[in-house]
N, CA, C and O atoms as a printed pandas DataFrame, in Angstrom:
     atom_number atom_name residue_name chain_id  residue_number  x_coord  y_coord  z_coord
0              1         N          UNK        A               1   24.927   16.904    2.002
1              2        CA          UNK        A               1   25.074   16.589    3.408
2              3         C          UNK        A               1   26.442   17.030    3.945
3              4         O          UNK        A               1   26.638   17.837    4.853
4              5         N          UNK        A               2   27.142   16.517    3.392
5              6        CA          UNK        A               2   28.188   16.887    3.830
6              7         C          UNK        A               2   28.629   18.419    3.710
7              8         O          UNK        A               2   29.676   18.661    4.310
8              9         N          UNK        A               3   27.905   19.735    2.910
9             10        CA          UNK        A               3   27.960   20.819    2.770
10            11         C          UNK        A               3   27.848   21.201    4.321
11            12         O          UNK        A               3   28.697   21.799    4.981
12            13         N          UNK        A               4   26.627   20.727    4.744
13            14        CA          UNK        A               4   26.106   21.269    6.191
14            15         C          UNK        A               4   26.764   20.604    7.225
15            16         O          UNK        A               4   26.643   20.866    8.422
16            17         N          UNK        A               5   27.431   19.777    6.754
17            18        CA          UNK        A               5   28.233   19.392    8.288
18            19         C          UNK        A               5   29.597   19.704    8.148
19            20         O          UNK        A               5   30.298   19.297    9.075
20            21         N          UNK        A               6   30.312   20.469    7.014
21            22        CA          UNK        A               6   31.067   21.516    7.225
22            23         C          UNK        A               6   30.643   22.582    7.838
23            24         O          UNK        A               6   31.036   22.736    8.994
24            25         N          UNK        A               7   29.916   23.396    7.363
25            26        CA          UNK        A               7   28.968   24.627    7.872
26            27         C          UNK        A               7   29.007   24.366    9.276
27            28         O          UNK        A               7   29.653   25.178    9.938
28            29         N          UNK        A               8   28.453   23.398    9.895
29            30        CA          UNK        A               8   28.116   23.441   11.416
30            31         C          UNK        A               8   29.191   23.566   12.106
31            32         O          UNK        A               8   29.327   24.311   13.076
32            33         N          UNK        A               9   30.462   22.442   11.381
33            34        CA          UNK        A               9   32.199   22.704   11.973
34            35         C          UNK        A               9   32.309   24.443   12.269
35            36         O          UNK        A               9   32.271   24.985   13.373
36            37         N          UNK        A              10   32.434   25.020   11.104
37            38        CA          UNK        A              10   32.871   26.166   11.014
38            39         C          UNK        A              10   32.269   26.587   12.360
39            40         O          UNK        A              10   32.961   26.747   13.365
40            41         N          UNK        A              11   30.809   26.773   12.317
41            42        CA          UNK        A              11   30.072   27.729   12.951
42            43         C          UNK        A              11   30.160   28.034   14.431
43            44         O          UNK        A              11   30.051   29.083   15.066
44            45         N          UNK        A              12   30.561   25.867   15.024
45            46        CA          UNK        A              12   30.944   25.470   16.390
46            47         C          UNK        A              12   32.327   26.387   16.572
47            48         O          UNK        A              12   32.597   27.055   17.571
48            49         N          UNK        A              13   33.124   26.260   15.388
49            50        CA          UNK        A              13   34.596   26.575   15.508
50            51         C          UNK        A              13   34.749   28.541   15.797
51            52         O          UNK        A              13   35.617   29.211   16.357
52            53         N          UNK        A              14   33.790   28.817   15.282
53            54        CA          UNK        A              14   34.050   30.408   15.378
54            55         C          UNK        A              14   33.368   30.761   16.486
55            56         O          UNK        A              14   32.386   30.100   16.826
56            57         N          UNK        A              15   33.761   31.779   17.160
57            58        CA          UNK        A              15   33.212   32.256   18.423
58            59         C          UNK        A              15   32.826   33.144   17.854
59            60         O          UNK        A              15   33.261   33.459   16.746
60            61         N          UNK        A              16   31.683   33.925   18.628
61            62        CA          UNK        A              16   29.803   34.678   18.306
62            63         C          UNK        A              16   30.213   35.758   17.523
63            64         O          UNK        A              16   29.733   35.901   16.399
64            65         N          UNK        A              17   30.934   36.438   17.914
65            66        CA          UNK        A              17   31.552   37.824   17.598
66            67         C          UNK        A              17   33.113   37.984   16.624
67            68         O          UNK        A              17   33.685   39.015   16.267
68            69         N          UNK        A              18   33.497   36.500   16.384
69            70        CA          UNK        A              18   35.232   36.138   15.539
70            71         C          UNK        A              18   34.518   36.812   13.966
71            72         O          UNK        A              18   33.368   36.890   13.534
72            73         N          UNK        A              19   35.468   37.097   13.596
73            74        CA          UNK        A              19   35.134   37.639   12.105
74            75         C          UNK        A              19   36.646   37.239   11.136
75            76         O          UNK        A              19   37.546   36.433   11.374
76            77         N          UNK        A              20   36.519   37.802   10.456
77            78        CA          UNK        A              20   37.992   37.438    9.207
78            79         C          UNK        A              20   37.184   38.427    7.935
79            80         O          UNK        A              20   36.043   38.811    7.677
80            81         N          UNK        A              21   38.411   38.531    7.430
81            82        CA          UNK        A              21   38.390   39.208    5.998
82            83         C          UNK        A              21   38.893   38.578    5.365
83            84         O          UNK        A              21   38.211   38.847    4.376
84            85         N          UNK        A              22   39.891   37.565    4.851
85            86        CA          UNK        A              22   40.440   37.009    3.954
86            87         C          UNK        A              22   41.101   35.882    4.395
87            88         O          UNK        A              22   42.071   35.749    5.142
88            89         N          UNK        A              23   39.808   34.415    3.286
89            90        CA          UNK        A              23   40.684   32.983    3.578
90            91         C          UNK        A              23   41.313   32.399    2.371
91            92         O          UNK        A              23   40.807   32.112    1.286
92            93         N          UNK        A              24   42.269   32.310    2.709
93            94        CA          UNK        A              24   43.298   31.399    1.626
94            95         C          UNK        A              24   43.520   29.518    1.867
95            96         O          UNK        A              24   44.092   28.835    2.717
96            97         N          UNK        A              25   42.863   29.272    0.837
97            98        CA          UNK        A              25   43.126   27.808    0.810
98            99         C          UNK        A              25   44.057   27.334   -0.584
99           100         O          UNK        A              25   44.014   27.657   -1.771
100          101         N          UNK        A              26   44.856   26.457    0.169
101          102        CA          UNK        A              26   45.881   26.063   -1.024
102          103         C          UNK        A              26   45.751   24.507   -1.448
103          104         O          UNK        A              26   45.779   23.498   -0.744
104          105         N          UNK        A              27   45.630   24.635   -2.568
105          106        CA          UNK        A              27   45.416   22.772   -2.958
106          107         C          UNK        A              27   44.261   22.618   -1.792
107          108         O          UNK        A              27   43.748   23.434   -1.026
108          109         N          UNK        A              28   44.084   21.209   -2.002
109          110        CA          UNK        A              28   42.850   19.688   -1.858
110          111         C          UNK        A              28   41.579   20.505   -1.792
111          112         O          UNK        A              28   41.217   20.972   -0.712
112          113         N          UNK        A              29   40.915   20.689   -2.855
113          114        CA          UNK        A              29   39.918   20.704   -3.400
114          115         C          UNK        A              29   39.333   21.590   -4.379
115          116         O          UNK        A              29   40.012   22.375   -5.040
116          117         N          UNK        A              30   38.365   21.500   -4.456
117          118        CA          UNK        A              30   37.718   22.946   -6.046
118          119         C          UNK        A              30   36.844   23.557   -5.285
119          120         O          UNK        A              30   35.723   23.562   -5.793
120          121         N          UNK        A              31   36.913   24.043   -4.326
121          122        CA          UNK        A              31   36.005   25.703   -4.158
122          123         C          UNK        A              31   35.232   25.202   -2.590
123          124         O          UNK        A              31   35.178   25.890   -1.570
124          125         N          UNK        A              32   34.685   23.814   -2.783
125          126        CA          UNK        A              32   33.696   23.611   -1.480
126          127         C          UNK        A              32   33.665   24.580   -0.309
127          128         O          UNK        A              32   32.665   25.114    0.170
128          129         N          UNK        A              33   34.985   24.720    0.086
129          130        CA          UNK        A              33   35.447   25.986    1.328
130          131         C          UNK        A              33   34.631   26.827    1.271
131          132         O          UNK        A              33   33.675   27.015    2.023
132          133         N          UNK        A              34   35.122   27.685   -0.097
133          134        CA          UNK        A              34   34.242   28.487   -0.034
134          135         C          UNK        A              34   32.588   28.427   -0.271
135          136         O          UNK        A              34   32.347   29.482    0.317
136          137         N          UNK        A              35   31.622   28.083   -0.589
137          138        CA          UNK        A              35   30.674   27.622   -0.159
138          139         C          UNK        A              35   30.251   27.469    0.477
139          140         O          UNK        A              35   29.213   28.092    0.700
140          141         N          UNK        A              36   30.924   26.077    1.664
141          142        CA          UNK        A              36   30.643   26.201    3.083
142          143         C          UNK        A              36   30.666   28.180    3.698
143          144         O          UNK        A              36   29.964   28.638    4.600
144          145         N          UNK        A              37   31.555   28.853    2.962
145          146        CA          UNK        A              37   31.358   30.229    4.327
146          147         C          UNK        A              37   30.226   30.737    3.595
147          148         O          UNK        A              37   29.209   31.024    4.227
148          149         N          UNK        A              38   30.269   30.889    2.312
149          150        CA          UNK        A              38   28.780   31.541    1.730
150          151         C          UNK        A              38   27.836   31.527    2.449
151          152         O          UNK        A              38   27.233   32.558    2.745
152          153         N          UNK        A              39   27.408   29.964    3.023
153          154        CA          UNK        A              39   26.280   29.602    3.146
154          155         C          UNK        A              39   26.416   29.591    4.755
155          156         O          UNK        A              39   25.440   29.190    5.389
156          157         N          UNK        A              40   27.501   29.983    5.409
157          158        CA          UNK        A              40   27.563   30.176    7.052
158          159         C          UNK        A              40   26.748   31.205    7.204
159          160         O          UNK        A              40   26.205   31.023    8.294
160          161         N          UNK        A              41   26.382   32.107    6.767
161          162        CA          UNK        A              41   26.289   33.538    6.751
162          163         C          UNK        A              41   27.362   34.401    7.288
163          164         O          UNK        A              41   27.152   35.151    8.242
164          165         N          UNK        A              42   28.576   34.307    6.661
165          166        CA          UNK        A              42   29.633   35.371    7.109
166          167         C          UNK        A              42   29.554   36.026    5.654
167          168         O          UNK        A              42   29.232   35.485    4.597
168          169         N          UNK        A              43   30.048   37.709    5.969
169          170        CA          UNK        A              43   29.851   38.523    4.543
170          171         C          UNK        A              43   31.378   39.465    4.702
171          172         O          UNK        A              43   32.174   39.786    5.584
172          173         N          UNK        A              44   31.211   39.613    3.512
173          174        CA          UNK        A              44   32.466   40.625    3.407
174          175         C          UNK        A              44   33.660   40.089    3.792
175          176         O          UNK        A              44   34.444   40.639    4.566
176          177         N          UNK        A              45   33.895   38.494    3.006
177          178        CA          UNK        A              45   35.161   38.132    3.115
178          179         C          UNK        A              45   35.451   38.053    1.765
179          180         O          UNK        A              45   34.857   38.659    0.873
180          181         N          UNK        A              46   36.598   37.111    1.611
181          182        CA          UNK        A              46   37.534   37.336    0.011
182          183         C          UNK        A              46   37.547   36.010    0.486
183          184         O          UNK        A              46   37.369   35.672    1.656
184          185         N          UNK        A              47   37.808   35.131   -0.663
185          186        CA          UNK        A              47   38.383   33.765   -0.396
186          187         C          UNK        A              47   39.188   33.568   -1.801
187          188         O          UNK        A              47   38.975   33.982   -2.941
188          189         N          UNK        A              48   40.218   32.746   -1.216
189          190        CA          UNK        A              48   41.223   32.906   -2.209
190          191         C          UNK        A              48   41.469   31.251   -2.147
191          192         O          UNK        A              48   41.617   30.635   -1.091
192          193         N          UNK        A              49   41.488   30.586   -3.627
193          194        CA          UNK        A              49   41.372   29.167   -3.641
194          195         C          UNK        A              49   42.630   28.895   -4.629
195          196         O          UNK        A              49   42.294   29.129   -5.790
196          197         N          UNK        A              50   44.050   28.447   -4.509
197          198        CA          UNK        A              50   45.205   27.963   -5.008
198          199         C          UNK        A              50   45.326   26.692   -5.402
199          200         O          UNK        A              50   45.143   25.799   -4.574
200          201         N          UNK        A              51   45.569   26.470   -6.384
201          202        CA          UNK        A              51   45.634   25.002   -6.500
202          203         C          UNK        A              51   46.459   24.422   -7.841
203          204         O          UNK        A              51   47.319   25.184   -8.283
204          205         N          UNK        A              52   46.317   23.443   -8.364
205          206        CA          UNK        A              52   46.873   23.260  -10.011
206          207         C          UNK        A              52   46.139   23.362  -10.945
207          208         O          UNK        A              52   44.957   23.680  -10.812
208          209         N          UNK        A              53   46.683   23.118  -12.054
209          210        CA          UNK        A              53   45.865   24.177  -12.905
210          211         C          UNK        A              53   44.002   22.744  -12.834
211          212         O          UNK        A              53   42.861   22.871  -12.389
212          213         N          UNK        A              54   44.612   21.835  -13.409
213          214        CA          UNK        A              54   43.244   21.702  -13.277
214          215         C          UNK        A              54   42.215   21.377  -12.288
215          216         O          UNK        A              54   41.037   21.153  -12.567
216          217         N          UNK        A              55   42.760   21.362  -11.041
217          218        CA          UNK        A              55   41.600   21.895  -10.224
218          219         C          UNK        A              55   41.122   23.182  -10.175
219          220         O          UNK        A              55   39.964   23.550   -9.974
220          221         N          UNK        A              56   42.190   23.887  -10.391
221          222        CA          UNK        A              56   41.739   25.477  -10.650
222          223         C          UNK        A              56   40.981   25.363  -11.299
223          224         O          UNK        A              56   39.913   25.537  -10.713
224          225         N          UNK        A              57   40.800   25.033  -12.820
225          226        CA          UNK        A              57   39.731   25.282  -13.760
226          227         C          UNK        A              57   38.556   24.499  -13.132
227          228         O          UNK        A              57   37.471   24.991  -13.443
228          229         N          UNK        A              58   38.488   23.560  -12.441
229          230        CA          UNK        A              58   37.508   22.858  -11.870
230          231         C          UNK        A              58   36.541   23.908  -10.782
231          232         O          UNK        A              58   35.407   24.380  -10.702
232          233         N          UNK        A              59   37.644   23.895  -10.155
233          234        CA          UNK        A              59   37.432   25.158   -8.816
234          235         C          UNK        A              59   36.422   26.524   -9.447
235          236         O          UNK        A              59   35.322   26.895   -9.038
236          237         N          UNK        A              60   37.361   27.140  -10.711
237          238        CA          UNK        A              60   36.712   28.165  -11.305
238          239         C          UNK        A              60   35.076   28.086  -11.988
239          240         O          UNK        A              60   34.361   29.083  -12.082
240          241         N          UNK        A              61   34.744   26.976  -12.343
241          242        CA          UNK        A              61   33.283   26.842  -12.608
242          243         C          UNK        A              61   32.719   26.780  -11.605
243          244         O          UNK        A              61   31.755   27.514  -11.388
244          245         N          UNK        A              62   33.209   25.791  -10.621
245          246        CA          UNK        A              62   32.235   25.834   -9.229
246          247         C          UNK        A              62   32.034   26.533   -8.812
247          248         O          UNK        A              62   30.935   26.604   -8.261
248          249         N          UNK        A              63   33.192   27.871   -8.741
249          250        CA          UNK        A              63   32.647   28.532   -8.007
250          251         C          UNK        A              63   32.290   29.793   -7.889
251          252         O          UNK        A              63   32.148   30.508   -6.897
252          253         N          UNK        A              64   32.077   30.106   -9.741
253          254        CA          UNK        A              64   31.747   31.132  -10.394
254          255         C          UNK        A              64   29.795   30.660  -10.054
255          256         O          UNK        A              64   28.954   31.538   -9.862
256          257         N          UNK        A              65   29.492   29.273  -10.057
257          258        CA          UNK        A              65   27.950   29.501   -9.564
258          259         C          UNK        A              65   27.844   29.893   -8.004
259          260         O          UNK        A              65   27.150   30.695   -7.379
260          261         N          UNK        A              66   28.647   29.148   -7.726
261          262        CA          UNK        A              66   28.509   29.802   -5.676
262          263         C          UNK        A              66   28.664   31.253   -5.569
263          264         O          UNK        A              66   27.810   31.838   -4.902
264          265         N          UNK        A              67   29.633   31.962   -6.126
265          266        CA          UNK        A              67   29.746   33.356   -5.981
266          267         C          UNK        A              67   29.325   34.436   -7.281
267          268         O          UNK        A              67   29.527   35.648   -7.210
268          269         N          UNK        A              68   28.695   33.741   -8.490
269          270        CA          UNK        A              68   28.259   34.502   -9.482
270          271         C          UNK        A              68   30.109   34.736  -10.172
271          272         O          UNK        A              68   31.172   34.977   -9.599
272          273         N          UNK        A              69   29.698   34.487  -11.782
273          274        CA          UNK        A              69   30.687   34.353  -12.209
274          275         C          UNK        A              69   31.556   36.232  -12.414
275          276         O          UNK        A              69   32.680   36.551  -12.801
276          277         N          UNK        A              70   30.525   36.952  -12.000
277          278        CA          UNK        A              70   31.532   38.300  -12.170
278          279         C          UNK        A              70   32.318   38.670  -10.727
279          280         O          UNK        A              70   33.038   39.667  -10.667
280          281         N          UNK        A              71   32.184   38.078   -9.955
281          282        CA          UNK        A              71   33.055   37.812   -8.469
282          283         C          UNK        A              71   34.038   37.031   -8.478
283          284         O          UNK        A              71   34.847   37.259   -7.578
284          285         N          UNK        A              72   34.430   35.667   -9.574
285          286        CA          UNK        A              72   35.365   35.248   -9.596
286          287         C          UNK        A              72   36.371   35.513  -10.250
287          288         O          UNK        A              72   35.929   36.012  -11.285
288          289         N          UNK        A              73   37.748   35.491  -10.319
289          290        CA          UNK        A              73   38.657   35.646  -10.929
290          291         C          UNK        A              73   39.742   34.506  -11.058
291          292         O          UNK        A              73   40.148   33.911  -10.059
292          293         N          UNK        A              74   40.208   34.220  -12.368
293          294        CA          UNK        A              74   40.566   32.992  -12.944
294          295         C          UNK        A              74   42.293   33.468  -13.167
295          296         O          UNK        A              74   42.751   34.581  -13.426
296          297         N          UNK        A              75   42.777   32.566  -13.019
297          298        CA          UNK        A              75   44.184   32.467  -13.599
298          299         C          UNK        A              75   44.864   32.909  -14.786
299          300         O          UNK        A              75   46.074   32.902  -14.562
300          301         N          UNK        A              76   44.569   33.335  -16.087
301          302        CA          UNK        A              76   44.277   33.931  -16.659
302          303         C          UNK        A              76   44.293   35.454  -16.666
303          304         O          UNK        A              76   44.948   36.076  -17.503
304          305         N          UNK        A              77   43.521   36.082  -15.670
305          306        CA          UNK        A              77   43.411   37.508  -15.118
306          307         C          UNK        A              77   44.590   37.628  -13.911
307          308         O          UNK        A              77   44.491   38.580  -13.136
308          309         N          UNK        A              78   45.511   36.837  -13.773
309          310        CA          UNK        A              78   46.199   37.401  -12.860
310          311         C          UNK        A              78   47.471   36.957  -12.662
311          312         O          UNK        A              78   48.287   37.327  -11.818
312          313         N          UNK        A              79   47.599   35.861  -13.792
313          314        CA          UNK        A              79   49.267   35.216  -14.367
314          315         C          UNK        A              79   49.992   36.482  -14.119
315          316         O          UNK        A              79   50.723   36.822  -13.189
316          317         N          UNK        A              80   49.637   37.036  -15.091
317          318        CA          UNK        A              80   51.144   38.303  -15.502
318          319         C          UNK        A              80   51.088   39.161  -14.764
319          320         O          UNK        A              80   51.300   40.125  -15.500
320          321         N          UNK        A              81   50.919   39.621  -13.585
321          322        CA          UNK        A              81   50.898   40.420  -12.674
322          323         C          UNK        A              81   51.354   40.040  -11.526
323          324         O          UNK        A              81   50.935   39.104  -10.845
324          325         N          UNK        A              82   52.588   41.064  -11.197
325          326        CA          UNK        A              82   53.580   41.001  -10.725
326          327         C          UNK        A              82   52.955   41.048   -8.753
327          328         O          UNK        A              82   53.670   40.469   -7.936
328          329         N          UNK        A              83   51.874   41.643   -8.343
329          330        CA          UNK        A              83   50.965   41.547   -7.273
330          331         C          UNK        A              83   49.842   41.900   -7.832
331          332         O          UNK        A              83   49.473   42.529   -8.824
332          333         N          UNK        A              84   49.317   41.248   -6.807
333          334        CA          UNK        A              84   47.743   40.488   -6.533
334          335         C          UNK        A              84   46.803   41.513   -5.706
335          336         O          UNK        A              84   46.776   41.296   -4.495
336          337         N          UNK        A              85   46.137   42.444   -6.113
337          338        CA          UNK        A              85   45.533   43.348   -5.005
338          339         C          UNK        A              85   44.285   42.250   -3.971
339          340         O          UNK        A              85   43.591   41.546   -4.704
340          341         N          UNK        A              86   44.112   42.153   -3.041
341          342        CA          UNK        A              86   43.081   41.114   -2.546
342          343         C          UNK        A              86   42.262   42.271   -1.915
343          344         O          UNK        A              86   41.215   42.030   -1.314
């Protein structure tokens, strides 16, 4: 329930024609965000989810099923690198 009454926020919140390419959320929560846009029908964004480590790892299962786990990328793959291509 509460999935879809994010979704509807968003949907009220964006005007017909607003678009984005890349959302960054930092800390309070594991992935939901993204989900909610999955399931808005917006395409061809990046979402980028920051957090500590163990919500990260929390975050990273969730939301390797929301986006298929070869779309996500884990902490791990991107510690030692000095930039981040998005």
């Amino acid at each position: 329930m509460k999935l879809l009454i994010r979704t509807s926020i968003l949907k009220k919140t964006l005007k017909q024609d607003e678009t984005f390419q890349t959302v960054l959320e930092i800390g309070r929560g594991f992935g939901t965000l993204g989900e909610v846009l999955k399931t808005s029908g917006l395409t061809n964004f990046k979402y980028i989810d920051v957090d500590i480590q163990h919500l990260s790892y929390i975050a990273q299962n969730y939301l390797s099923n929301v986006f298929r786990v070869e779309n996500v990328r884990i902490y791990e793959e991107t510690a030692n690198k000095q930039d981040i291509f998005i």
